[in-house]
Each structure stands twice: as structure tokens, then as C-alpha cells.
C-alpha positions, 0 to 999 in steps of 0.5 A: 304843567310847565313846573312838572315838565321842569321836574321830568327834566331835572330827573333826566338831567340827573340820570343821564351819564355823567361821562357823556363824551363820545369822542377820543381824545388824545393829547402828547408828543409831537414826533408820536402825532403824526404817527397816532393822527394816521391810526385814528383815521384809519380807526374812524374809517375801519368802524364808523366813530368819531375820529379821534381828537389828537392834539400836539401839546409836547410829551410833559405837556401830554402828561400834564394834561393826562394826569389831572383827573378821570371824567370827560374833561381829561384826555384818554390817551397821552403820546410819549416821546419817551416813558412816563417819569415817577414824578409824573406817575405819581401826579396821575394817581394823586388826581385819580388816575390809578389804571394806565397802561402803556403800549410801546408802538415802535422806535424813532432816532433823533436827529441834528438836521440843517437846511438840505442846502447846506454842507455835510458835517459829522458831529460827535457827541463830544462835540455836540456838548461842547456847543450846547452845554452850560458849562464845560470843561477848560483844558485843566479839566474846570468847569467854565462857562461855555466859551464857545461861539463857532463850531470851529473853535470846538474842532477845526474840522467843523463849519467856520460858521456861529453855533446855532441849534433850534431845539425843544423846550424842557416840556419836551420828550425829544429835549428829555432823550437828547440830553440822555442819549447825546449830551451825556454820552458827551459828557462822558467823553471828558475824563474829568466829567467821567470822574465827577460821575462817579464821585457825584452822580448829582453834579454831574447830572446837574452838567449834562442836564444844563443847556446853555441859554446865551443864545446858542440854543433856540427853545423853538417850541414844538412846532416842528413845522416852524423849525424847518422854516427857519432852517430853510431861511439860515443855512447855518443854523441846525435843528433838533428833530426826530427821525419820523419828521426828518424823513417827512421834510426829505428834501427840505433838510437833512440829517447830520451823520453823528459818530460817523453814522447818518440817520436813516431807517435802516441804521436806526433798525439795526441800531448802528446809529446810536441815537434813537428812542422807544416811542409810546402811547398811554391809556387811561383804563378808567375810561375804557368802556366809558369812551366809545372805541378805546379798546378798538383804537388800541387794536388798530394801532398795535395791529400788523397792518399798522406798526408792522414791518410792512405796516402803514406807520413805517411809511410815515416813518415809524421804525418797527418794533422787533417781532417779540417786542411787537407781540408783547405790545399787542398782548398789553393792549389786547388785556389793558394791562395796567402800569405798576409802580416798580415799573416806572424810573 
């Protein structure tokens, strides 16, 4: 009996779904979390399932994890400060990961915050380069190893006080949109860089890509949380956040004005602040109608009452896509429509 019993078991165990997860998850960046923790509440309370999982692991680090394979073992969404690389695509279907689609949920600026007590200041992008760099430029147009250790050795205009700038690792989507959209564009600025990028786009790239590691730039993880701690404790100190988590800590720390323009939620609307970024979140379509509630969750977060003007993530922050924007969005996630090679940098 006991020996039949154990068959009858076995021949279950064997029959049973190999996909037996009844729960989200979802892993990536953590200026997206905030944003994607308040969907999968409203998505628990809206149907009944399982809040989702969503766990804060840095957008590489999302995609890292999201890429390893199909199966109950492997996330079913990754956040994204940024789209997916070529590189990390290429991961995903090499493990299987063949179906994803991307949704792009809205925008987000970056920002250089300090503690709210300490001064104003404007930076240029230029500036921001010159302290943040590897390597720069001397006054003969050579690349020299950064020289600099006060803001005001780069411009008399700037604090008298030591460069020091808390930002995120390289795993991060916030680190990969601030050297493209601040230490480039300051790169650019110099003549003699501007002609290296024409003469060789690698080298120059190889510049603006290279921070520098003497102890100017703190890699402070991604723990956002943390960074506005030590910002509170060293007024002289600046952090790298985006605009979502600055306007969060209002009170707390406050944004610098970069090319003359603060950040707010209007001037990232309008674009007249000229550092922002599309935000997005990734699904694994081979996990739909496995995972309970996917399709259900995407329609939440790409619905009015979310991502809309008027919708609950532009009170956390979120800066609303434009009405054709927003409606293609919902198109993608209403039909999962899946990312094709030629799409993906």
C-alpha cells in the first residue's frame, strides 16, 4: 500500500506544472521601483493576486537577472532606467529569453542634488566634466589626468569647497544616462575633444565614458536612501539622483540648476531642462498566461489612472508621456508586442 501510495505520488509530482509560481516578479532599476511598487499595489487591490515582488537591484543588474533564462526561477519583468543594450539582448535570447516586450511608462530628469542646506549653484555640463572626468583637456587642448580638486579651480564662480559627487555604480541605468546625457554633451564643449570625435568616435568615447576613481566620485551603490543620508551629514558634498527621488526627499535636498535651468516637473515636461530620460519596464512574453496576472498588470500600469497626466505615478513623480506616446504604449501592451533585433542600439 505504502509502495502504491508513493507511485500515485510520484505520477502527480510528474504531472504537475513545471511553472508553479503564482506571484509576479519583478526586478531593475531603482528610480523605475518606486513607480512600479505603486502599480503592483494598486494591481493586488484592483484584483485580488498576489502583490507583486519588485525588487531594487540597478537596471544591469535587472537585466542581468531577467536575461538568465524562462522558468519560475527567472523574473518576469525588469525596470529600466534606460532601453535595453544589444549586448544585453543578445544575452536574453542566447538563454531563451526570445519574447520581450517593452513598454515605455513615462520620463524622469536627472539631477545633481545637495543637502537643501547648502547654496545654490549652476553647473554646465562642461563643468560637470571637467570635475567628474578621468581625464581632460589642459589648456593646449592634451589629455591630462584630471587635475582638479575644488569646484572653484574649474570656475571662480563655483563653491570654494572639495569635489565630491556620490553617484551610481556602472550596473546602473541612471550612471548610463548621465555620461550620455551630461559627461558627453560636456565633452563636446571642448574644441579639441569635438575633433577627436570626429577623427575617432572610439577615443572619444573612451573620454566621456571614463570617470574618474581618486576619490572625487563616490560609487555609492544604488540605494538612493543611503545617499541622501550622507548628503544631509556633508553639505559640500552632491549626489546624482533621478528627478522622481529628488522631488520624494523635497525638503531634504535639492536639485542644482544645470545650463541655467532647475529641475522641476514642468521644465522636464517642456524639455527646457536638458537632462531627462525615458523610463521603461520589460516583460517576458513567455511567461504570460504562465504567471498569473501579467497581461492584467501591464494594463494597470499603461492605463489612464496610472501614467496619465492626472494619474497616481506623476504624484510619485512620474513625468507623463505625450497623449501619442501614451497611446502607443497601451497598444504594445494591450497586444504584447515583442522587441525585434533592428530595434534594439
Amino acid at each position: 500500500m505504502t509502495r502504491l501510495l508513493f507511485a500515485v505520488s510520484a505520477l502527480a509530482i510528474a504531472a504537475s506544472p513545471a511553472f508553479a509560481r503564482d506571484q509576479i516578479r519583478i526586478v531593475g532599476s531603482s528610480t523605475v521601483y518606486p513607480f512600479t511598487t505603486a502599480v503592483a499595489e494598486a494591481f493586488g487591490k484592483a484584483t485580488g493576486m498576489k502583490t507583486p515582488v519588485v525588487e531594487s537591484t540597478g537596471t544591469g543588474g535587472g537585466f542581468k537577472l531577467f536575461c538568465e533564462g524562462v522558468g519560475e526561477n527567472f523574473p518576469d519583468f525588469s525596470n529600466a532606467s534606460r532601453a535595453i543594450k544589444k549586448s544585453e539582448f543578445e544575452t536574453c535570447a542566447k538563454n531563451g529569453v526570445t519574447d520581450i516586450v517593452e513598454i515605455k511608462v513615462g520620463f524622469d530628469g536627472l539631477t545633481v542634488a545637495s543637502a537643501a542646506s547648502a547654496p545654490d549653484v549652476n553647473f554646465t555640463k562642461q563643468q560637470i566634466f571637467m570635475a567628474l572626468a578621468k581625464q581632460v583637456p589642459d589648456k593646449d587642448g592634451k589629455l591630462v589626468d584630471n587635475p582638479y580638486k575644488m569646484w572653484n579651480e574649474i570656475d571662480p564662480s563655483l563653491p570654494a569647497q572639495k569635489i565630491e559627487v556620490l553617484g551610481p555604480p556602472p550596473t546602473s541605468g541612471t550612471r548610463d544616462s548621465f555620461v550620455e546625457l551630461v559627461m558627453e554633451k560636456g565633452a563636446e564643449a571642448f574644441d579639441s575633444l569635438k575633433a577627436m570625435k570626429k577623427e575617432d568616435a572610439k577615443a572619444f568615447e573612451g573620454v566621456w565614458k571614463s570617470i574618474r576613481t581618486d576619490g572625487a566620485y563616490v560609487e555609492a551603490g544604488e540605494n538612493d536612501n543611503l545617499i541622501v543620508q550622507k548628503l544631509e551629514a556633508n553639505p559640500n558634498a552632491y549626489g546624482i539622483f533621478g528627478f522622481s527621488f529628488l522631488e520624494e526627499n523635497e525638503g531634504k535636498i535639492k536639485g542644482a540648476k544645470i545650463e541655467g535651468v532647475a529641475p522641476s516637473f514642468e521644465t522636464v515636461s517642456d524639455a527646457s531642462y536638458k537632462v531627462a530620460r525615458p523610463l521603461f519596464i520589460y516583460a517576458k512574453k513567455q511567461h504570460v498566461g504562465t504567471v498569473p496576472g501579467m497581461a492584467e498588470f501591464v494594463a494597470e500600469y499603461t492605463s489612464g489612472k496610472a501614467m496619465g497626466d492626472e494619474g497616481y505615478l506623476a504624484d510619485k513623480g512620474l513625468i507623463p508621456l505625450p497623449a501619442d506616446q501614451a497611446g502607443a504604449a497601451a497598444d504594445v501592451a494591450k497586444n504584447m508586442t515583442t522587441l525585434t533585433a533592428d530595434k534594439v542600439m
